[in-house]
SERO-4910 file (N, C-alpha, C, O; in steps of 0.05 Angstrom, whole numbers):
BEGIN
 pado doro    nc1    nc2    nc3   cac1   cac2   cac3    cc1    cc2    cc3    oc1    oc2    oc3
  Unk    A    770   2106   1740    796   2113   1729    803   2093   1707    794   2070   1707
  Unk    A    818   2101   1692    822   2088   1669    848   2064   1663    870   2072   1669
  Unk    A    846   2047   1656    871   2027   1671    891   2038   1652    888   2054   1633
  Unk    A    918   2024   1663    937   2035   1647    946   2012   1631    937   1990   1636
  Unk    A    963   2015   1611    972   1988   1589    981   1956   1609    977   1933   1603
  Unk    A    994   1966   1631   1001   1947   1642    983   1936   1653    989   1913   1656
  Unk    A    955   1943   1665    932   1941   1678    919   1918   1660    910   1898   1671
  Unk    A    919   1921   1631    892   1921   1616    915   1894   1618    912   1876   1634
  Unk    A    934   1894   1604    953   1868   1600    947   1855   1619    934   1837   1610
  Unk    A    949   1853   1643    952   1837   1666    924   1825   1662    921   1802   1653
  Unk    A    900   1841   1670    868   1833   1668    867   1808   1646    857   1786   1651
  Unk    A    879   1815   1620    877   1799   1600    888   1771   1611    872   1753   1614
  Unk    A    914   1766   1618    926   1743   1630    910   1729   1653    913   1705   1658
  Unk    A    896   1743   1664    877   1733   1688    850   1723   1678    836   1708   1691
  Unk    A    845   1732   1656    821   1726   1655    823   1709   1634    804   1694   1629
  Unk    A    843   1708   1621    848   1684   1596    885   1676   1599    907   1686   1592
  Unk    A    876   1658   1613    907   1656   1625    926   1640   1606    951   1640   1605
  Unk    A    904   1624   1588    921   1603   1566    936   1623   1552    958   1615   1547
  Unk    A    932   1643   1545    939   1664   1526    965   1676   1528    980   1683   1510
  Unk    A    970   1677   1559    993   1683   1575   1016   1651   1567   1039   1653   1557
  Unk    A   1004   1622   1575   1015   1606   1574   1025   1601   1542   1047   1591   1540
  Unk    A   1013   1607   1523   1021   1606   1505   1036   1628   1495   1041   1624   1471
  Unk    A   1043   1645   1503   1059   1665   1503   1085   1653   1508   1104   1649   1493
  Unk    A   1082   1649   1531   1110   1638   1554   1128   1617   1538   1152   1615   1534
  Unk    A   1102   1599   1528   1108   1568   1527   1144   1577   1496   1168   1573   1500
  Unk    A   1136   1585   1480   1160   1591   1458   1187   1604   1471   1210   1600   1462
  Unk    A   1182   1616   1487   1206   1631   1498   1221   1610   1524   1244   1613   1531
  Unk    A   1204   1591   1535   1216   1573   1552   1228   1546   1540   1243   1529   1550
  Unk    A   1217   1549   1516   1229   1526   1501   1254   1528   1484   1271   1511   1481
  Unk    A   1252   1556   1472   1272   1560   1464   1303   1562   1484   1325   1551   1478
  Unk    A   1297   1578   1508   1318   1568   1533   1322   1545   1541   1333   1549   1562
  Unk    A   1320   1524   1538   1315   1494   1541   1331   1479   1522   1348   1461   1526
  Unk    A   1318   1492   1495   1340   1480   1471   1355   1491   1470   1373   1476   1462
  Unk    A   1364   1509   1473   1388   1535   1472   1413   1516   1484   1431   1504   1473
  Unk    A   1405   1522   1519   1423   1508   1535   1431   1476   1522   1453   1469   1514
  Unk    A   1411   1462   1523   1418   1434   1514   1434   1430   1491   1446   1410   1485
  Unk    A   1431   1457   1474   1443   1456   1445   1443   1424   1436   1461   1408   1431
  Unk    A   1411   1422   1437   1411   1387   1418   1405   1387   1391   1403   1365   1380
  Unk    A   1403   1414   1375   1406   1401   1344   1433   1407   1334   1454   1420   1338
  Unk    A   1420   1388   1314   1444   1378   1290   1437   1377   1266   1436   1354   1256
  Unk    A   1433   1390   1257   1429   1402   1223   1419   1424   1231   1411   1432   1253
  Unk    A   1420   1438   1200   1413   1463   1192   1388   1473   1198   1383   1492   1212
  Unk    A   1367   1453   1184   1345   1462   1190   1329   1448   1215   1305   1442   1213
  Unk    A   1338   1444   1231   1334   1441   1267   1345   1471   1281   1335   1480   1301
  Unk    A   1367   1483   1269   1373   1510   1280   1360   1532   1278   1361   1553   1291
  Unk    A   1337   1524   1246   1315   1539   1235   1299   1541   1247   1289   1561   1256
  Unk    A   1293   1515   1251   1262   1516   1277   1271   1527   1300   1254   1543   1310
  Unk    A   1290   1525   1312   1304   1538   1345   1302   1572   1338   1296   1588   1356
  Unk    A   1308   1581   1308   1310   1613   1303   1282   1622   1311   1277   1640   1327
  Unk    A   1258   1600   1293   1224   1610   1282   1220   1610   1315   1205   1627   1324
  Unk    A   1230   1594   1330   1214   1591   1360   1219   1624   1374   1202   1639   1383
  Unk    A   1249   1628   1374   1252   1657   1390   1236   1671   1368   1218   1680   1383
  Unk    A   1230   1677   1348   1222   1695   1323   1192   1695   1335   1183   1718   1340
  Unk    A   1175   1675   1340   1150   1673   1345   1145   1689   1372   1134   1711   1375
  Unk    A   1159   1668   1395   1151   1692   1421   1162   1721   1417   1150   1738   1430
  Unk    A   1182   1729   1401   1193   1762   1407   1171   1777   1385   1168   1801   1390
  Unk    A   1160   1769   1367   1143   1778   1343   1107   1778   1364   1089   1795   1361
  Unk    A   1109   1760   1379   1080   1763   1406   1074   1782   1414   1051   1791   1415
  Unk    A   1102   1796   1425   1104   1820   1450   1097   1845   1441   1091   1859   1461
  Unk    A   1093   1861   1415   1081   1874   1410   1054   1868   1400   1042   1886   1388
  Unk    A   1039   1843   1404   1015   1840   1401   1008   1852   1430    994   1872   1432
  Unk    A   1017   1841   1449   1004   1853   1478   1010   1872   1479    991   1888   1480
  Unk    A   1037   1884   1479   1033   1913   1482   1012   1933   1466   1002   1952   1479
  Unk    A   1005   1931   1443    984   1942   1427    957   1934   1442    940   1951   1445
  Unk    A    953   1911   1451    930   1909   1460    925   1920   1484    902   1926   1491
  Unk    A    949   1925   1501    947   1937   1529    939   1964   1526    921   1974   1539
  Unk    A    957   1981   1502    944   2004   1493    928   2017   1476    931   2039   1466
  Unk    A    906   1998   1472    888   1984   1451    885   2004   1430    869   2022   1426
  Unk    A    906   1993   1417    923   2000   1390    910   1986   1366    916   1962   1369
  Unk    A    895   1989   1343    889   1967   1326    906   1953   1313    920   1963   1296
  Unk    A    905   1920   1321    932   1907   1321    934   1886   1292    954   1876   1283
  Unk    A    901   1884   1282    900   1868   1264    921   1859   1239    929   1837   1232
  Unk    A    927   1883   1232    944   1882   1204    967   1867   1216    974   1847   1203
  Unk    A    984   1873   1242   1007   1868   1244   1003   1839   1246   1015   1820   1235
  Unk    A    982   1840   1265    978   1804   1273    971   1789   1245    994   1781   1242
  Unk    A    961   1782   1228    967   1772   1201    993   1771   1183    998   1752   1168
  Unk    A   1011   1797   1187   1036   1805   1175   1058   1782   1184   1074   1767   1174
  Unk    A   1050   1786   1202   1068   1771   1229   1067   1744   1218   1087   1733   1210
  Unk    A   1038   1733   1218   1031   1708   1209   1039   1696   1181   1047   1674   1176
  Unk    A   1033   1727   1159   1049   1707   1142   1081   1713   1141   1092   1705   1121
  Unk    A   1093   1721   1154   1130   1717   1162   1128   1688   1172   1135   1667   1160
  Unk    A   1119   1689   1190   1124   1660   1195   1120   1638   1188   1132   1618   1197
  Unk    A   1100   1638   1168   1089   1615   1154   1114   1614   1130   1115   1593   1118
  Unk    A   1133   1636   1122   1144   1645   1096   1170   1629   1112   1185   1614   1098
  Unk    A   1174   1631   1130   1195   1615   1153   1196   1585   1146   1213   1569   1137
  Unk    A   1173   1585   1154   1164   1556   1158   1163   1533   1133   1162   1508   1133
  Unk    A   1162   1555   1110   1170   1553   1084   1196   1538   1077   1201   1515   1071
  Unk    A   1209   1554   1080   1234   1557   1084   1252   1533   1090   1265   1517   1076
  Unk    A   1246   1536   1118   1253   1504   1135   1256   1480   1109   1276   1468   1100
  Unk    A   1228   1479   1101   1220   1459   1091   1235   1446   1068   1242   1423   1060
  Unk    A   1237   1474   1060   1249   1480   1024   1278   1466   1023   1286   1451   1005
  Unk    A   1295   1473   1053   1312   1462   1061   1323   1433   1071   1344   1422   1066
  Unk    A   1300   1422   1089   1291   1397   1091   1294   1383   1067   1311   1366   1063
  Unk    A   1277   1390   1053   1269   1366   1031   1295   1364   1010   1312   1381   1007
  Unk    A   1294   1341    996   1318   1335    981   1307   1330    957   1322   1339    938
  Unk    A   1284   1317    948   1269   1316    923   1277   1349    909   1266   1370    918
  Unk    A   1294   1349    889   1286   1373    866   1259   1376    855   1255   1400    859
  Unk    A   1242   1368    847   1223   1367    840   1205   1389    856   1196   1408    844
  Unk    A   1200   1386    885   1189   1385    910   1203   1414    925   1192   1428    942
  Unk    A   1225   1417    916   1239   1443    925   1239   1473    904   1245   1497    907
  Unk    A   1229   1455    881   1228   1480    860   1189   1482    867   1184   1506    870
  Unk    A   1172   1471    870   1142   1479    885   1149   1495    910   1138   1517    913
  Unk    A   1160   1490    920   1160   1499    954   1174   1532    944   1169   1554    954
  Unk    A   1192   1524    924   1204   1553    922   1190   1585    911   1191   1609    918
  Unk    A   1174   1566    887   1155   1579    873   1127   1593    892   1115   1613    886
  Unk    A   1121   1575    914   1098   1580    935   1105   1610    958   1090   1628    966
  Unk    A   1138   1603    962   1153   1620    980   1154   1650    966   1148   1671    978
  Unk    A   1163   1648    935   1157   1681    918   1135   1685    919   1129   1705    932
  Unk    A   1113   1668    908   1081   1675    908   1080   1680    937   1092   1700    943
  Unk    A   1075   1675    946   1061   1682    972   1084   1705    987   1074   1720   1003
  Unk    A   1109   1708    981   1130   1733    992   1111   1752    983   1099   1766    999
  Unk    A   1106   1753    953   1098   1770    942   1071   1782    947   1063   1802    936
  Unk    A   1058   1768    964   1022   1779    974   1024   1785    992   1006   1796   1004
  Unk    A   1055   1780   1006   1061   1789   1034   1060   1823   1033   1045   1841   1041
  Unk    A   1090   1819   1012   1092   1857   1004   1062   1874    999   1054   1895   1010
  Unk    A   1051   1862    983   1022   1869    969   1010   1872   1003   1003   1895   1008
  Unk    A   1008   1857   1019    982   1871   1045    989   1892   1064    977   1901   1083
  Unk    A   1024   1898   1046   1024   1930   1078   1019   1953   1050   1021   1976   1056
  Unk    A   1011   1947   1019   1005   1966   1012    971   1974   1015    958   1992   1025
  Unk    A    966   1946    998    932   1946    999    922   1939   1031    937   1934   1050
  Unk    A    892   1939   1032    877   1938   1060    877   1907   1061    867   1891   1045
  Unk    A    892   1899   1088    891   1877   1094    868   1848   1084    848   1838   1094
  Unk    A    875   1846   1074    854   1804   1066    854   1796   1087    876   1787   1091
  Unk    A    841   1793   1108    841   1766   1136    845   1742   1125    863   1727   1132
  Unk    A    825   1736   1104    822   1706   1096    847   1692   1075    848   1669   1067
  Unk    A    867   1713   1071    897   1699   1055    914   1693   1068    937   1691   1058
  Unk    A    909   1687   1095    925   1678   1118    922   1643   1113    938   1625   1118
  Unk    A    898   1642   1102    889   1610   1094    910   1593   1074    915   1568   1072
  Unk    A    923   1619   1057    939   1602   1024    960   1597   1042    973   1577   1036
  Unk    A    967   1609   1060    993   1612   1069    996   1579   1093   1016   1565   1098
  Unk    A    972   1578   1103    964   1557   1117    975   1531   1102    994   1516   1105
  Unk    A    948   1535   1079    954   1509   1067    984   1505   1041    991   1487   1026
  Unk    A    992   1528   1045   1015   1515   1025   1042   1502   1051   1060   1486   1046
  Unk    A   1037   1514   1077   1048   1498   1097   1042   1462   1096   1058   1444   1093
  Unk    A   1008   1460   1101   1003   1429   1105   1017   1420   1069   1023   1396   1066
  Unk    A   1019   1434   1053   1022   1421   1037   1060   1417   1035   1069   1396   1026
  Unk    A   1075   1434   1042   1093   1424   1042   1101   1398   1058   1112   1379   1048
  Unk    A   1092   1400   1088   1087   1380   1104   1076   1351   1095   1087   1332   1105
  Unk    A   1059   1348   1079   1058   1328   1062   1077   1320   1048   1084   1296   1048
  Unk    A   1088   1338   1031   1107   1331   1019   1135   1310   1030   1142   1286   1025
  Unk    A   1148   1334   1051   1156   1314   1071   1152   1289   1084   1171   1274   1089
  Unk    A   1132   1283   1088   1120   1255   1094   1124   1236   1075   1135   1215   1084
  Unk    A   1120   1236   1054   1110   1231   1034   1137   1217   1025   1141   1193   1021
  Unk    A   1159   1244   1023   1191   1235   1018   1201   1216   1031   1210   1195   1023
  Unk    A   1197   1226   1061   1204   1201   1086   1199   1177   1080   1217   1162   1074
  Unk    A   1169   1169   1082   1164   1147   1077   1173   1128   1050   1184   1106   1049
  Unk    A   1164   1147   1026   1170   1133    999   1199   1121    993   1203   1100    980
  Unk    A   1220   1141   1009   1246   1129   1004   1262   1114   1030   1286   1108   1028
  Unk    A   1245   1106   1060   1243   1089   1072   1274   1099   1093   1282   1084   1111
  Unk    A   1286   1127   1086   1308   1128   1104   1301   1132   1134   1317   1133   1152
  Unk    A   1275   1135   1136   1278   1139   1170   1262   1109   1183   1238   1103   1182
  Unk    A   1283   1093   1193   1283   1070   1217   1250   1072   1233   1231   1057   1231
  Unk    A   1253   1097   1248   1235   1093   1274   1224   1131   1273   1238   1151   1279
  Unk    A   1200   1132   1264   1180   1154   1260   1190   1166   1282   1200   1188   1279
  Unk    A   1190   1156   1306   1186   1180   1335   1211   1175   1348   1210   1172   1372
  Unk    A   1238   1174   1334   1261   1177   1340   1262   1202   1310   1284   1207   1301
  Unk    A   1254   1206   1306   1260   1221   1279   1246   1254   1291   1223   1260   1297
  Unk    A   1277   1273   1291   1258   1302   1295   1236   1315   1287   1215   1321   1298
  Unk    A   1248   1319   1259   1221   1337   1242   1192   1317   1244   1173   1329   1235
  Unk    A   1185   1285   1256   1166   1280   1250   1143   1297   1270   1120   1302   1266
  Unk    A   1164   1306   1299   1146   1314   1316   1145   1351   1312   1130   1367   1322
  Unk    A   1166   1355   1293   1162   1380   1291   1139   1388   1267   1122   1406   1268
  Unk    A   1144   1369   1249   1112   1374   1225   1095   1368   1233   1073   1378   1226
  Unk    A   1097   1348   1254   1072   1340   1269   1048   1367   1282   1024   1368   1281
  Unk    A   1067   1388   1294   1061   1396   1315   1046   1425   1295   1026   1439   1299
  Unk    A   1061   1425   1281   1068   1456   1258   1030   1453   1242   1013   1471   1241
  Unk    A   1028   1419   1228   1006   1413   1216    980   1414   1247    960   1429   1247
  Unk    A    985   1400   1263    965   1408   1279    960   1439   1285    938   1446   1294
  Unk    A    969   1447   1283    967   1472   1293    957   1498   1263    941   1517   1264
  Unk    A    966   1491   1249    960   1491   1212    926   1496   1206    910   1515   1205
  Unk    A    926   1462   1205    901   1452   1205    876   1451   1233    853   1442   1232
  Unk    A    889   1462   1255    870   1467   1281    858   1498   1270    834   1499   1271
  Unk    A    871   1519   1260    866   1547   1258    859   1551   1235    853   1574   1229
  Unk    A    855   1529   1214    839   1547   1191    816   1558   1190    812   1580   1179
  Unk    A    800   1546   1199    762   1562   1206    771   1576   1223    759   1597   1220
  Unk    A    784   1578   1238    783   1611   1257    797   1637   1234    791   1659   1227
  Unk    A    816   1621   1231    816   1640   1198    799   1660   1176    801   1682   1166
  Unk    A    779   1635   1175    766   1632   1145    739   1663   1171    735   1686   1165
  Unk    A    729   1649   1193    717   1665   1202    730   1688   1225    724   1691   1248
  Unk    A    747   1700   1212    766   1721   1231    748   1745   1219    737   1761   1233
  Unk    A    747   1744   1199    741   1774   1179    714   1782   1195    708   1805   1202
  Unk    A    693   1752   1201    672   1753   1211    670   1768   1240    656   1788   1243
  Unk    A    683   1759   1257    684   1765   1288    704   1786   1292    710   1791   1315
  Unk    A    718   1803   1270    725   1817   1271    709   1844   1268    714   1864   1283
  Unk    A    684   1845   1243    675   1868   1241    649   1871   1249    636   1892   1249
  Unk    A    639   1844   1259    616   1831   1280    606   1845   1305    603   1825   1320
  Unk    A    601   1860   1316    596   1873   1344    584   1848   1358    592   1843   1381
  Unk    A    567   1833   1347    557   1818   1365    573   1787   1367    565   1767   1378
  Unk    A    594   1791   1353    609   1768   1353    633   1766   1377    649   1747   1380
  Unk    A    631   1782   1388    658   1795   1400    661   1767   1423    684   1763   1430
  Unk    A    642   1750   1435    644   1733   1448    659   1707   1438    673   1693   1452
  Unk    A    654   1701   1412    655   1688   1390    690   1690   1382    704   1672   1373
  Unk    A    696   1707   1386    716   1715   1381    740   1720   1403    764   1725   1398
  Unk    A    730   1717   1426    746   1702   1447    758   1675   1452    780   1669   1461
  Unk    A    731   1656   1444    729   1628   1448    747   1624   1420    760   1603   1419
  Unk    A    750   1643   1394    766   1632   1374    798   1637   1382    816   1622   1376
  Unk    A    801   1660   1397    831   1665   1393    838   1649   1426    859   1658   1434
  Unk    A    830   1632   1443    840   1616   1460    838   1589   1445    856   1572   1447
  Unk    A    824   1586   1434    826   1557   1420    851   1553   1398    864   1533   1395
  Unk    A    855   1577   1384    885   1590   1372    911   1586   1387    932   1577   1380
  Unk    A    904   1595   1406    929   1592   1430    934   1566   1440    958   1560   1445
  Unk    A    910   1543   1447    910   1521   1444    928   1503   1433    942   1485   1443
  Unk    A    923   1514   1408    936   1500   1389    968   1498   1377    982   1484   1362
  Unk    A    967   1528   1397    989   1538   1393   1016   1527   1412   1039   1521   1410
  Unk    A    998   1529   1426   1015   1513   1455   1023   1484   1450   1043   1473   1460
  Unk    A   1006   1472   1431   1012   1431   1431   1025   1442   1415   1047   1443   1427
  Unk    A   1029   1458   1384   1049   1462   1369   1080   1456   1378   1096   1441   1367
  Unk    A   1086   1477   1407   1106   1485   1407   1116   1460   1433   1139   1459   1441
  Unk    A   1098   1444   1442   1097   1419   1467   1115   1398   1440   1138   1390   1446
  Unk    A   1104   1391   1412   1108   1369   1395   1133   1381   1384   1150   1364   1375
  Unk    A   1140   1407   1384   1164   1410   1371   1185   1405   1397   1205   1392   1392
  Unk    A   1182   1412   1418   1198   1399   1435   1208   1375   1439   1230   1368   1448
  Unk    A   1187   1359   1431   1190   1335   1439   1202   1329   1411   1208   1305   1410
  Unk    A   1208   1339   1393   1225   1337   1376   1258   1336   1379   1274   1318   1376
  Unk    A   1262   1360   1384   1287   1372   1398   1296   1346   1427   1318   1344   1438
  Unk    A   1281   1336   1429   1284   1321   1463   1300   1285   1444   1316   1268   1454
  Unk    A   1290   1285   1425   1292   1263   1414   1320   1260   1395   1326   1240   1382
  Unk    A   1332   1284   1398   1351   1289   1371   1379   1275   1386   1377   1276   1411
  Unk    A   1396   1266   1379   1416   1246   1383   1439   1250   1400   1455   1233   1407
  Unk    A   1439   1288   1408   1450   1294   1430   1439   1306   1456   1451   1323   1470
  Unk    A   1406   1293   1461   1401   1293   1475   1412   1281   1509   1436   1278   1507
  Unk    A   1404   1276   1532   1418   1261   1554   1418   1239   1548   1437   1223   1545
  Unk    A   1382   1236   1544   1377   1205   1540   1383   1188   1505   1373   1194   1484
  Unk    A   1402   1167   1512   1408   1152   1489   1387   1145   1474   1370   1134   1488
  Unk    A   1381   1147   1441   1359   1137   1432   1381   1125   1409   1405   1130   1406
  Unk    A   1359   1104   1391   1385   1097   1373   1382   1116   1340   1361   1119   1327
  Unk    A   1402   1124   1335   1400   1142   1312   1383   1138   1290   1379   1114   1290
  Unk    A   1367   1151   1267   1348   1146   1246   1360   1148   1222   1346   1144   1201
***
């Protein structure tokens, strides 16, 4: 007999259970910060939006896969929204003009290849520009931090654990990237391509562990830290 969507879903969580935990992990965090309501700026309420945005943008990945739906295009689409997010944040973050007119110019270019992949046949491998114009904003940021010396104490400071978490996770998934196109049209890859999308999830999970510990650190948390 043939399983039903809910069947195949469940099998999947059992048999790759990180997949499930990283699922979970965005939607438990976001209830966490929600309730605690510990940020304070703008773009800390950005990252609290991208977190619900990420787990509710998931749930039709499983459901397609439960009704094994071909899910590819969306799952990239998805990816670059969020990276166009994550943009965003940044563009906001940063205070250098210089540094906000790049970030801005990266956010049209790349909006614009967004529109371009629900016309033309999906690119796997332009999930990569979108990657690295992230680590590269992330640099940027760093870069500002440090050069103009306003933040006291690195790991009293939010966004360090939130770029932290965003670049690991960035730079953990680019070769699964670069070889997605591969293990995608691969028959004999298909193993290959398990071990890539749990190691994805992996990554995905410390992502969303370092942005917490971001949010945990912000100045109306329980525990007193001293301000940055």
């Amino acid at each position: 007999m043939e399983k039903t969507a809910a069947e195949r879903i469940i099998s999947i969580i059992v048999e790759y259970p990180i997949m499930g935990i990283a699922t979970l992990t965005p939607a438990i965090l976001f209830i966490i910060v929600t309730q605690k309501k510990s940020e304070t700026s703008f773009t800390l309420r950005m990252v609290r939006w991208f977190i619900l945005l990420y787990f509710l943008s998931d749930l039709p990945l499983w459901i397609t896969t439960g009704m094994n739906i071909h899910n590819a295009g969306y799952y990239y689409f998805r990816s670059y929204i969020l990276y166009l997010l994550i943009l965003g944040i940044y563009f906001f973050e940063i205070d250098n003009k210089n540094k906000k007119r790049i970030l801005l110019l990266l956010i049209i270019l790349l909006g614009i290849l967004s529109v371009a992949s629900l016309i033309v046949p999906v690119l796997y491998e332009i999930v990569i520009f979108y990657k690295l114009a992230v680590i590269a904003a992330i640099f940027m940021h760093f870069q500002t931090i440090l050069s103009e010396s306003k933040i006291k104490n690195l790991l009293h400071y939010p966004f360090f654990w939130v770029s932290s978490g965003i670049l690991f996770y960035s730079c953990g998934t680019i070769l699964i990237d670069l070889f997605g196109k591969y293990t995608l049209t691969n028959t004999n890859a298909i193993p290959l391509t398990k071990i890539f999308a749990q190691f994805s999830e992996f990554f995905g999970i410390l992502m969303f562990i370092m942005i917490g510990v971001g949010f945990y650190v912000t100045p109306k948390m329980m525990r007193k830290l001293p301000t940055y």
